[in-house]
C-alpha positions in Angstrom: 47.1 119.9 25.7 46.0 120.2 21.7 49.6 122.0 21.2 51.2 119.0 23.0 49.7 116.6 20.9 50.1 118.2 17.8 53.8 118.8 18.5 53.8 115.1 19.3 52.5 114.6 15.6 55.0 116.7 14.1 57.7 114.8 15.5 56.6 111.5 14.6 56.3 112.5 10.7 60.2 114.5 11.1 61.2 111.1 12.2 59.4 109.0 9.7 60.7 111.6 6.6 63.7 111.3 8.2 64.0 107.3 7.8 63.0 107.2 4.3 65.5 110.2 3.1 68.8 108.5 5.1 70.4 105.1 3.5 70.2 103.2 6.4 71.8 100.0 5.1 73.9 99.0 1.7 73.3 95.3 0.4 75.7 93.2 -2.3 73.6 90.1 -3.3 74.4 87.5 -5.6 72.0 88.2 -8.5 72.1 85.3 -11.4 70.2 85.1 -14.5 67.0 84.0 -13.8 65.3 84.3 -17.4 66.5 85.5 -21.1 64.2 86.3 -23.5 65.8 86.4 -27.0 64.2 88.3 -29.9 64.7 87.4 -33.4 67.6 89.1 -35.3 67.9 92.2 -32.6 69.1 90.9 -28.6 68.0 89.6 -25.9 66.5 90.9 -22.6 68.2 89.7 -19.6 66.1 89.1 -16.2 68.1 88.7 -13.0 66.2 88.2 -9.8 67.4 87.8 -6.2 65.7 88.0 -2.3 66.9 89.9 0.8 65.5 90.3 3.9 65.5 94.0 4.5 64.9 95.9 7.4 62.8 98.9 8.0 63.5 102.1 5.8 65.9 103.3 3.2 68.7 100.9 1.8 70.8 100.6 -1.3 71.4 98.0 -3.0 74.0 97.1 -5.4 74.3 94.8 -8.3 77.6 94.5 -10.1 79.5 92.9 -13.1 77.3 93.7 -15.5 78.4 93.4 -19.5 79.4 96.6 -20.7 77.6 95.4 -24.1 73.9 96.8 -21.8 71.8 98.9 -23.8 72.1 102.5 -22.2 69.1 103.8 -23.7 67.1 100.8 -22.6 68.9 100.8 -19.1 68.2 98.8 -16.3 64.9 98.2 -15.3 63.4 96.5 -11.8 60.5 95.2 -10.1 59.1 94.1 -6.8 58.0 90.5 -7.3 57.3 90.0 -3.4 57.4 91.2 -0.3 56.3 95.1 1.0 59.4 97.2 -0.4 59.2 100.1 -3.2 61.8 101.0 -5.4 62.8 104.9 -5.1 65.6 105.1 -7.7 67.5 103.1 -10.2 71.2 104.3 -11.2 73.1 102.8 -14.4 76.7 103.4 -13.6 80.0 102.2 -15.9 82.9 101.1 -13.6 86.3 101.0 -15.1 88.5 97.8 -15.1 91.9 98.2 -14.0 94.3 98.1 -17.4 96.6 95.5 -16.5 98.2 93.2 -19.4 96.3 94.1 -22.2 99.2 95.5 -24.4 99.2 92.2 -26.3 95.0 92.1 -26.2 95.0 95.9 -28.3 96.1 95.1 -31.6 93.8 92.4 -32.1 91.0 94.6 -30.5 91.7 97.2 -33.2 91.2 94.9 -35.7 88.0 93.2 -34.3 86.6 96.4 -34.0 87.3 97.3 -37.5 85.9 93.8 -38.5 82.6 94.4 -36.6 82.4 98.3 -37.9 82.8 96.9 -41.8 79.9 94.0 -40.7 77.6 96.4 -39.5 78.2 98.8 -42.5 77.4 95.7 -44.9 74.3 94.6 -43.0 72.6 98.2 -43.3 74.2 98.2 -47.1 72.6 94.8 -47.8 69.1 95.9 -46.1 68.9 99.1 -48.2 69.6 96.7 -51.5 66.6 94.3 -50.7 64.3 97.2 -49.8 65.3 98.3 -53.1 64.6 95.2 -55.2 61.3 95.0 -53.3 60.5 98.5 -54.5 61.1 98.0 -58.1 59.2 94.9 -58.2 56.3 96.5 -57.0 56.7 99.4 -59.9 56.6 96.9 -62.2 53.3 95.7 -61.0 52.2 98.9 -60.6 52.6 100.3 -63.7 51.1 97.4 -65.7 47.4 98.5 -63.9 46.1 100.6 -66.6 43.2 102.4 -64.2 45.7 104.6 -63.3 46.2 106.1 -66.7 44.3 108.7 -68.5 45.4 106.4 -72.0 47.1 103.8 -73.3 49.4 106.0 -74.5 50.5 107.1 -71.3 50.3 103.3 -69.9 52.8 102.8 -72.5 55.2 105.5 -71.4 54.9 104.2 -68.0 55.5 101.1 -68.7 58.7 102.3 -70.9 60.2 104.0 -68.1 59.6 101.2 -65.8 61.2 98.7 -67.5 64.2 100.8 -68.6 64.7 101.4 -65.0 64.2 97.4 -63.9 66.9 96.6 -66.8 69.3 99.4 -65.6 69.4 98.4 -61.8 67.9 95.0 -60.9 71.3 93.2 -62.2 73.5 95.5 -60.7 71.7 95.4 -57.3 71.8 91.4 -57.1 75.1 91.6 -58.2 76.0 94.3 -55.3 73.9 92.3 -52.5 75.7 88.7 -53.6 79.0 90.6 -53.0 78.4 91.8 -49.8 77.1 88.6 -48.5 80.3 87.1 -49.6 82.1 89.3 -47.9 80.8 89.1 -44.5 81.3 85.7 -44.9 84.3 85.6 -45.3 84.5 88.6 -42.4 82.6 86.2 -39.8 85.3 83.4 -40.3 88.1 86.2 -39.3 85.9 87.9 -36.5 85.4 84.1 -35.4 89.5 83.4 -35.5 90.4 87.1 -33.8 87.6 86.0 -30.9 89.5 82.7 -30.1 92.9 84.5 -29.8 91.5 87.3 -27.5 90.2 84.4 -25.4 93.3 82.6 -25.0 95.1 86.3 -23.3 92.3 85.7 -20.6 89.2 88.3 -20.0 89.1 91.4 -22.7 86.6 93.8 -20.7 88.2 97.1 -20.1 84.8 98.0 -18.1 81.8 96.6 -16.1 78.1 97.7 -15.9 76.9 98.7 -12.2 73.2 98.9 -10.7 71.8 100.6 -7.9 69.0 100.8 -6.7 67.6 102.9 -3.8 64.6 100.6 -2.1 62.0 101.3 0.8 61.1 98.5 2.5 57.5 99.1 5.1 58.2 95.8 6.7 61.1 93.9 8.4 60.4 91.0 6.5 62.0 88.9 3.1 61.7 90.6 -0.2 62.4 89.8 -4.2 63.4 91.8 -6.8 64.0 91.4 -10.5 66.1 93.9 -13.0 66.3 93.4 -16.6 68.1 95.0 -19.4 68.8 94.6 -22.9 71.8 93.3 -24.6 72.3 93.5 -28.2 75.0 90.8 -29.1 72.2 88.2 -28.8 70.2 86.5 -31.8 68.1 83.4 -32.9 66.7 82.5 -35.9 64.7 79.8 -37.2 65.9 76.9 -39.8 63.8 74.5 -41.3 63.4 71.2 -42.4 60.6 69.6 -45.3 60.5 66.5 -46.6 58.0 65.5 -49.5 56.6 62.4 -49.1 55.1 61.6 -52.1 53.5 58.2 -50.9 51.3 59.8 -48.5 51.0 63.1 -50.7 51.9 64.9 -47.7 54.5 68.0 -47.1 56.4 67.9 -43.5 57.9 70.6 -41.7 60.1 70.9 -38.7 60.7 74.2 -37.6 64.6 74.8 -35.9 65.7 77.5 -33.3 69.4 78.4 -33.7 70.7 80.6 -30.8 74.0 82.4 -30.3 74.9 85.1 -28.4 78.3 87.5 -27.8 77.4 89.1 -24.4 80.2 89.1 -22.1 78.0 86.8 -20.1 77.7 83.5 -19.6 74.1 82.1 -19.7 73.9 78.9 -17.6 71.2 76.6 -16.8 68.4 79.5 -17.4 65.2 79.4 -19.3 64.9 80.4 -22.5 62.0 82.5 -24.4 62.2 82.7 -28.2 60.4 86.2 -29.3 59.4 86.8 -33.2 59.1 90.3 -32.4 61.6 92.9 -34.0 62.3 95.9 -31.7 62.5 98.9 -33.9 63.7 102.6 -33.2 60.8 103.0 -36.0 57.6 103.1 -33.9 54.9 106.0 -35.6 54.2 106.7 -38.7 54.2 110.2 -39.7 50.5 112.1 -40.9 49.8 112.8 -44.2 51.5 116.4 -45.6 50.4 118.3 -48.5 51.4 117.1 -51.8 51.8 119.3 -55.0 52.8 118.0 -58.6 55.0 119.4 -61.3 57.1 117.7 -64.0 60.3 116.0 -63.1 62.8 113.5 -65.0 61.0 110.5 -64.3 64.6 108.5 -63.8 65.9 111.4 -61.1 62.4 110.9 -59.5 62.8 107.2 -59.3 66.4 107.8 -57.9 65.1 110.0 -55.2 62.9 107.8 -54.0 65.3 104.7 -53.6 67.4 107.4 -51.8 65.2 107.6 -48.8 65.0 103.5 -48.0 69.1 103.3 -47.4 68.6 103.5 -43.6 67.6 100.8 -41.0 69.5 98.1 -39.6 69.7 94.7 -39.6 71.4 91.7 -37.3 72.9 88.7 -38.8 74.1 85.3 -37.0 77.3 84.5 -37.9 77.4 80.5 -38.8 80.2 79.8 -36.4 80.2 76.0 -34.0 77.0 74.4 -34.2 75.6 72.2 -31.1 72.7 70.4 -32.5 69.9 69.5 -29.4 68.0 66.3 -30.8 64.4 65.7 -29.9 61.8 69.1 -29.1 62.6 71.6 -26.8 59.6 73.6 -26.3 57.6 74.2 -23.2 55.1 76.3 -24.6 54.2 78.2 -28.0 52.1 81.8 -27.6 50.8 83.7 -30.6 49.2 86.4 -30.5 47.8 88.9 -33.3 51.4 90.6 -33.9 53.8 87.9 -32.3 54.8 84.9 -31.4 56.6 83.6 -28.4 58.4 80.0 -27.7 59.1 78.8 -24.6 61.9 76.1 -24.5 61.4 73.4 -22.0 64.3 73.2 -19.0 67.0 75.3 -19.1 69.7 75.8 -21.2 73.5 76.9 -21.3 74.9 79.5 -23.4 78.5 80.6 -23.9 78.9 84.2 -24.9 81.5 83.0 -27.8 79.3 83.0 -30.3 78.6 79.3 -30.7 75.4 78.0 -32.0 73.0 75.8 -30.6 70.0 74.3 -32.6 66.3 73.4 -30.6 63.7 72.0 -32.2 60.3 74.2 -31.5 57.1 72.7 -34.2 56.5 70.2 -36.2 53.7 70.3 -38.7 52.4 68.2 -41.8 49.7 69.0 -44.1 47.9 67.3 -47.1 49.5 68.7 -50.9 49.2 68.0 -54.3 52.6 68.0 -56.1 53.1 69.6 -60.0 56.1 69.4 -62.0 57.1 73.2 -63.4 59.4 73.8 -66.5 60.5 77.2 -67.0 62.2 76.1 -70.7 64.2 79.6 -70.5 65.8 79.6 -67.4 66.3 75.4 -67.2 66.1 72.8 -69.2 64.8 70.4 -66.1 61.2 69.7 -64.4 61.1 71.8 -60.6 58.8 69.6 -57.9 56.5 72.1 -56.4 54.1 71.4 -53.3 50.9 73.2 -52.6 50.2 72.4 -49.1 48.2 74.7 -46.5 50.1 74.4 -42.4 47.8 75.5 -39.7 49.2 77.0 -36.5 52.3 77.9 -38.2 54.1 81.3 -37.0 54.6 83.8 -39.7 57.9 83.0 -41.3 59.7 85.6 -43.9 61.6 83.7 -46.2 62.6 80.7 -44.3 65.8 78.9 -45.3 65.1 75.8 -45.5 66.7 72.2 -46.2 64.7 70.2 -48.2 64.3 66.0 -48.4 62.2 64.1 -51.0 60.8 60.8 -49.4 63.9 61.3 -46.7 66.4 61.7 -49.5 68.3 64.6 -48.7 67.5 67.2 -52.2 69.4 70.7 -51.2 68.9 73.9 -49.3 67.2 77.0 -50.4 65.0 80.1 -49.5 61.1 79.3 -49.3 58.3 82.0 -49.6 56.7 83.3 -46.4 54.9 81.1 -44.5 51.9 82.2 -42.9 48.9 80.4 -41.0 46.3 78.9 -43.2 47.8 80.3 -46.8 47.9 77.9 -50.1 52.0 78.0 -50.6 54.0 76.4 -53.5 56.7 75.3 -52.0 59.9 73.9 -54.3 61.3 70.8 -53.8 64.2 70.5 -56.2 64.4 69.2 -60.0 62.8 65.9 -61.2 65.4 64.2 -62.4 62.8 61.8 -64.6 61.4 64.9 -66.6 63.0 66.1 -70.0 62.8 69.2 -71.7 63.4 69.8 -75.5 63.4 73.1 -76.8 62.6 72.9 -80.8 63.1 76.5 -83.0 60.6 76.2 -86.1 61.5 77.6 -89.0 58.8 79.9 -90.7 57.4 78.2 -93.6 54.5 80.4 -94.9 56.9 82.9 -95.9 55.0 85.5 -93.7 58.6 87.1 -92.3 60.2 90.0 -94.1 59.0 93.6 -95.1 55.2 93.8 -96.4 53.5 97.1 -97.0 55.8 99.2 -95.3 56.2 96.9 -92.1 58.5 94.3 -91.1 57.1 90.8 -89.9 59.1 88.5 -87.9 58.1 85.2 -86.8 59.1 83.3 -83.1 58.5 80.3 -83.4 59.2 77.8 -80.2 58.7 74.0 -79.7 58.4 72.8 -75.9 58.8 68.7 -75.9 58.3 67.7 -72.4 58.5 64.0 -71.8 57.2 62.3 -68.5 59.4 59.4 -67.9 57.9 58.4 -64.4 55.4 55.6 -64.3 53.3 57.5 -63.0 50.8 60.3 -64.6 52.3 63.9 -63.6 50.8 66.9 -63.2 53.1 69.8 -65.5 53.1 73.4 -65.8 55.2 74.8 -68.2 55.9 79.0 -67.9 57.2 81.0 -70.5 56.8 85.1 -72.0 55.0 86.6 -74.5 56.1 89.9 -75.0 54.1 93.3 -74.1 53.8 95.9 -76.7 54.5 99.4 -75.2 53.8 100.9 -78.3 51.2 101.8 -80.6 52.8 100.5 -84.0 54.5 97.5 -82.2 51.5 94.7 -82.9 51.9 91.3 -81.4 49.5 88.5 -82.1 49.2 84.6 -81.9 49.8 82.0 -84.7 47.9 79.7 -85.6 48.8 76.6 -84.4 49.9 77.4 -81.6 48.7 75.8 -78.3 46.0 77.4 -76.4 47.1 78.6 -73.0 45.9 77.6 -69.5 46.9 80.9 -68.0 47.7 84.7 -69.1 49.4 87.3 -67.1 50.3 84.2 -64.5 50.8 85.6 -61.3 49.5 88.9 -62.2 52.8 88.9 -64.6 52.1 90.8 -67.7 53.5 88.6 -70.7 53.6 85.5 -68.2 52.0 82.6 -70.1 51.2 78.9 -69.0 50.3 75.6 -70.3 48.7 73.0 -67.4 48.2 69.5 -67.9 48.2 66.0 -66.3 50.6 63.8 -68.8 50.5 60.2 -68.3 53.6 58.3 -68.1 56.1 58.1 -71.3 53.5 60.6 -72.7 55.6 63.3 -74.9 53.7 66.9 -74.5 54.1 69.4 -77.4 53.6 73.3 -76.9 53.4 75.4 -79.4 54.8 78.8 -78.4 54.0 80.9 -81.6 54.0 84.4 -82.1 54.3 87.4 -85.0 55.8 91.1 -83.9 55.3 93.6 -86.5 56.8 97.0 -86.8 56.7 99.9 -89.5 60.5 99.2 -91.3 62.1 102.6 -90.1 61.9 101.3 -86.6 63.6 98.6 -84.6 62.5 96.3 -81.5 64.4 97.0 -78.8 63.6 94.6 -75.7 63.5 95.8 -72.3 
């Protein structure tokens, strides 16, 4: 009887292993979008969700006309969001298109490709050239902290080398960066043109994307299931708007969302999350390896160094048609310690042409103080600055920003990074009603020429800044003082000239300025005075 029984059992599991290892049904379902969440600068991931009602045991199920633009490293990924079904197996599969008609679509394909190839080369070109600048500002910074030098002597020979290499590269490397911007510029507008001509020949896909997935389902009863998968070809960013109103000294701020996307696919009527995270391929950091010194050219070692940051990539938006959405669009705003997340209210529609739309997501205002800066070398004008603190704010880099003065329009321009909580001097464009006169005073104590063995010369500079408002100004006037980096090279003040507010501003060796509140029609004389000396069989060379 016990061997009856058990054989019984054994039957029962062969038939149950039996189910779950035979297909016993296929399934096509109509799967739309269902959710897109867009991160900044990199792609999107793209959520499509569907139900079935599915029998007992094994089936496959199908989901077809994907874009062929699908991350294949990233895949497709899928979930059970209800019912009593497991998924066994998902399968990423790229089904060919028949070729029929495209003769006339492969010329300009060629070309776009060789458009998007020179883009891409560009963007990585432009990153390495920032990461570059960033680099040598910060040797310039460091080398000026003199705890990290057994002398002065060998301050000074830092300090030498890092300013011969500042002078030798920064110029070049704005220079560089400003011409590849304008190129890809220029390379959008014809990527833009060559996109509209494929468009009118009808559908350009030589391939699809195809899903499967193998699912077990315990129950005969309804069940939903969600895939998502990343798409590259997808980008917001943020735009802002300030206005300084200077009535009710307060600085306001509307942040903007500006979404595009290339896809292959139509987005219609889905909801929208806006992600500030930025996926990266770049996701340890490497422990600590032995280091060992010796003596090397100082300008190969700097060279080596800048040789390692040209890698990374980075995703620009093309400025192509702009739809502006008026009035706020978002649902819901998450932050967390690392990110932040928008949620736009509704749904939206989004052509995979590249077209921009525009969503308002914050707006903020905070209490400022406004000062007047004159940098008498770079500008002969007065530069509106306010320093305002926003809380709540997401963490910005370098926001570009359109700026208003009491809602009259003043220009567009890059603002530092915002950041929750932080005092920020933000510009606001040049004070027309503030005039700057730059005076050179002769020497008149006859203290220039050669004296024991040394030569003397005299720099002697008159700022005459007039306030013309009729209202008292707050003005900060920044100019240099040079740095000796060596020994026999003495530097020292006149007298008579005006006392400064500030020394190494901004942590800026050499970086002087004078502070004060002038009253209106007031004229404000500075004094910049100074006397370099120098044994005769030398020259000043400035660096």
């Amino acid at each position: 009887m016990k061997l009856v029984q058990l054989s019984g059992v054994a039957a029962t599991l062969a038939a149950l292993m039996a189910s779950t290892s035979v297909i016993a049904e296929d399934f096509v379902p109509d799967a739309p979008i269902t959710g897109v969440k867009i991160h900044r600068n990199f792609g999107a991931i793209v959520t499509r969700s569907f139900s079935l009602n599915l029998p007992i045991g094994q089936h496959r199920i199908k989901i077809s006309d994907l874009t062929d633009q699908l991350n294949e490293d990233y895949a497709l990924r899928a979930s059970v969001v209800s019912g009593n079904a497991a998924i066994n197996q998902v399968q990423l599969d790229e089904v060919f298109l028949p070729n029929v008609g495209r003769e006339a679509q492969a010329n300009l394909l060629a070309q776009l490709e060789s458009l998007e190839t020179a883009q891409s080369n560009d963007r990585t070109a432009i990153e390495a050239i920032t990461m570059q600048l960033s680099f040598i500002q910060g040797m310039a910074k460091e080398a000026t902290k003199s705890g990290d030098y057994s002398s002065p002597a060998d301050l000074m020979e830092a300090l030498q080398q890092t300013f011969d290499f500042v002078k030798a590269n920064s110029g070049s490397l704005l220079n560089e960066r400003q011409s590849l911007e304008s190129a890809m510029k220029d390379r959008a507008d014809q990527i833009k043109v060559l996109k509209r001509e494929l468009s009118q020949l009808g559908g350009t896909r030589e391939s699809v994307m195809e899903g499967t997935l193998v699912v077990s389902s315990s129950a005969s009863a309804p069940v939903t299931i969600a895939v998502n998968y990343l798409v590259e070809d997808a980008t917001w960013d943020i735009d802002a708007e300030a206005n300084l109103n200077t009535a009710s000294n307060e600085t306001e701020l509307k942040l903007f969302a500006r979404v595009s996307q290339e896809t292959d696919e139509d987005w219609n009527n889905v909801p929208v999350a806006l992600s500030t995270t930025r996926p990266s391929n770049n996701i340890s950091v490497n422990s600590p390896v032995p280091v060992y010194f010796n003596l090397e050219d100082a300008g190969k070692a700097i060279a080596g160094l800048l040789d390692k940051v040209r890698s990374g990539r980075i995703t620009e938006s093309a400025r192509l048609e702009e739809i502006v959405v008026t009035g706020s669009r978002l649902k819901q705003y998450n932050s967390s310690q690392f990110d932040a997340e928008f949620e736009l209210s509704g749904t939206i529609s989004l052509a995979a042409d590249g077209s921009e739309q525009r969503f308002l997501l914050q707006e903020h205002a905070a209490k400022s103080d406004h000062t007047i800066r004159v940098v008498p070398q770079s500008s002969r004008s007065g530069f509106i600055y306010a320093n305002a603190a926003f809380d709540g704010i997401p963490f910005i880099e370098a926001p570009y920003v359109s700026i208003a003065r009491d809602n009259n329009f003043v220009g567009n321009g890059a603002w530092p990074t915002l950041q929750s909580g932080k005092n920020l001097q933000l510009p606001f464009g040049v004070d027309t009603k503030i005039d700057v006169e730059v005076v050179t005073v002769p020497s008149e104590d006859g203290d220039e020429g050669i004296f024991n063995r040394k030569q003397v010369d005299e720099t002697k500079r008159r700022f005459i800044v007039t306030n013309n408002h009729d209202v008292a100004m707050t003005i900060e006037v920044l100019d240099t003082r040079p740095n000796s980096m060596n020994e026999d090279l003495e530097i020292e003040l006149l007298r008579g000239s005006t006392r400064t507010t500030e020394t190494d501003y901004d942590d800026q060796p050499g970086i002087v300025m004078w502070r004060k509140t002038v009253a209106p029609g007031e004229k404000w004389e500075i004094n910049h005075w100074y006397r370099v000396s120098f044994p005769t069989d030398m020259s000043v060379v400035q660096q």
